[in-house]
C-alpha positions as CSV (number, residue, x, y, z in Angstrom):
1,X,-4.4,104.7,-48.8
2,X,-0.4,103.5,-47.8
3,X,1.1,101.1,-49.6
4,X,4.2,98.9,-47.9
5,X,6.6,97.7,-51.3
6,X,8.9,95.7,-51.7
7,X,11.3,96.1,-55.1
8,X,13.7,94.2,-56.4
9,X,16.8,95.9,-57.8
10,X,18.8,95.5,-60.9
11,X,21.9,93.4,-58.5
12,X,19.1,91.0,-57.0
13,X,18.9,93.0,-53.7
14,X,15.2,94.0,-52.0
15,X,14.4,97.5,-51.0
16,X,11.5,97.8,-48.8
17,X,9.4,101.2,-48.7
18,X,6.2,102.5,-47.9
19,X,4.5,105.6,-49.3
20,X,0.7,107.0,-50.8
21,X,1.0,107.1,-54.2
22,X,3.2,103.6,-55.3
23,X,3.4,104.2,-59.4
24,X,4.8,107.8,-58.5
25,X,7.1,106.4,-55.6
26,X,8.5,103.8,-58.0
27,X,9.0,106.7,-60.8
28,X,10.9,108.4,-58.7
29,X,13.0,105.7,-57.7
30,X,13.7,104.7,-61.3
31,X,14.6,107.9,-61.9
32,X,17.8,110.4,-62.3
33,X,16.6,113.0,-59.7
34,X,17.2,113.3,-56.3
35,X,13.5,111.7,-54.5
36,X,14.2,108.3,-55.0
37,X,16.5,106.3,-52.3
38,X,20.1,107.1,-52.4
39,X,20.3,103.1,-51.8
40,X,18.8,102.5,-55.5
41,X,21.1,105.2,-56.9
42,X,23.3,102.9,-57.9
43,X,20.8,99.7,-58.5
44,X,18.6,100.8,-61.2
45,X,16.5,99.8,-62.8
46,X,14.1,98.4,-59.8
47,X,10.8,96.7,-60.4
48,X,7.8,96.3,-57.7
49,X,7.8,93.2,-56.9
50,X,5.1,92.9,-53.9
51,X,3.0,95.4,-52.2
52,X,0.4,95.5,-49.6
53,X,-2.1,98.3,-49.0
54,X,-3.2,100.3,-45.8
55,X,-5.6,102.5,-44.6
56,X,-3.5,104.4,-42.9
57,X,0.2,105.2,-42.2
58,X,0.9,104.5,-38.8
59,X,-0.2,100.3,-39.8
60,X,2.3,100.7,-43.3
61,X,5.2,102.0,-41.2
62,X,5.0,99.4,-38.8
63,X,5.0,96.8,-41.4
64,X,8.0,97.9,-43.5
65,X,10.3,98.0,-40.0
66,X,9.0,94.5,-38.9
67,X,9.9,93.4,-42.6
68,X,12.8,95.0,-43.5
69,X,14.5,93.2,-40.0
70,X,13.8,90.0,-41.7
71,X,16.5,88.1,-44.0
72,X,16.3,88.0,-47.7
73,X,14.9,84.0,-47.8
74,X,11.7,85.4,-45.5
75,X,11.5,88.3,-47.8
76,X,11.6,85.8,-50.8
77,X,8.9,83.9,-49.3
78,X,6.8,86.4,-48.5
79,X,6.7,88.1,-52.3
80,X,6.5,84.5,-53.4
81,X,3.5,83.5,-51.3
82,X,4.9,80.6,-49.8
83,X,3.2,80.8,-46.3
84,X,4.5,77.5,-44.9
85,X,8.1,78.7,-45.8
86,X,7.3,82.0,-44.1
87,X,6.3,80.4,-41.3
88,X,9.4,78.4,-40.3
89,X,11.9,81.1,-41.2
């Protein structure tokens, strides 16, 4: 399995990621050592805020590019499950 996240950092900002094991990924990211995103360094704690699952990693890759080209109100109403919003942003 491939998971596509989302996380919401500790200054309001969304990090999108994608990876195989999420609570280990998110660990890492919350952590001091040098595996999580040098992005979140600086933004900790973050906390999962959305995720999707895939069977397999080509599908999970594609979907974190297409959504981490979209704006932060699209983002918003996609962890938010606002599908009629989604739709018109």
């Amino acid at each position: 399995m491939y998971y596509f996240y989302i996380l919401r950092c500790s200054d309001k900002s969304l990090y999108c990621g994608m990876t195989s094991n999420l609570e280990k990924r998110l660990k890492e990211h919350n952590s001091n050592g040098s595996r999580g995103a040098k992005y979140l360094r600086a933004k900790k704690p973050v906390i999962l805020v959305y995720s999707e699952t895939y069977l397999d990693i080509k599908t999970a890759m594609n979907r974190e590019f297409q959504v981490k080209k979209w704006t932060k109100a699209k983002k918003e109403a996609l962890i938010n499950g606002d599908l009629e919003l989604l739709k018109t942003l």
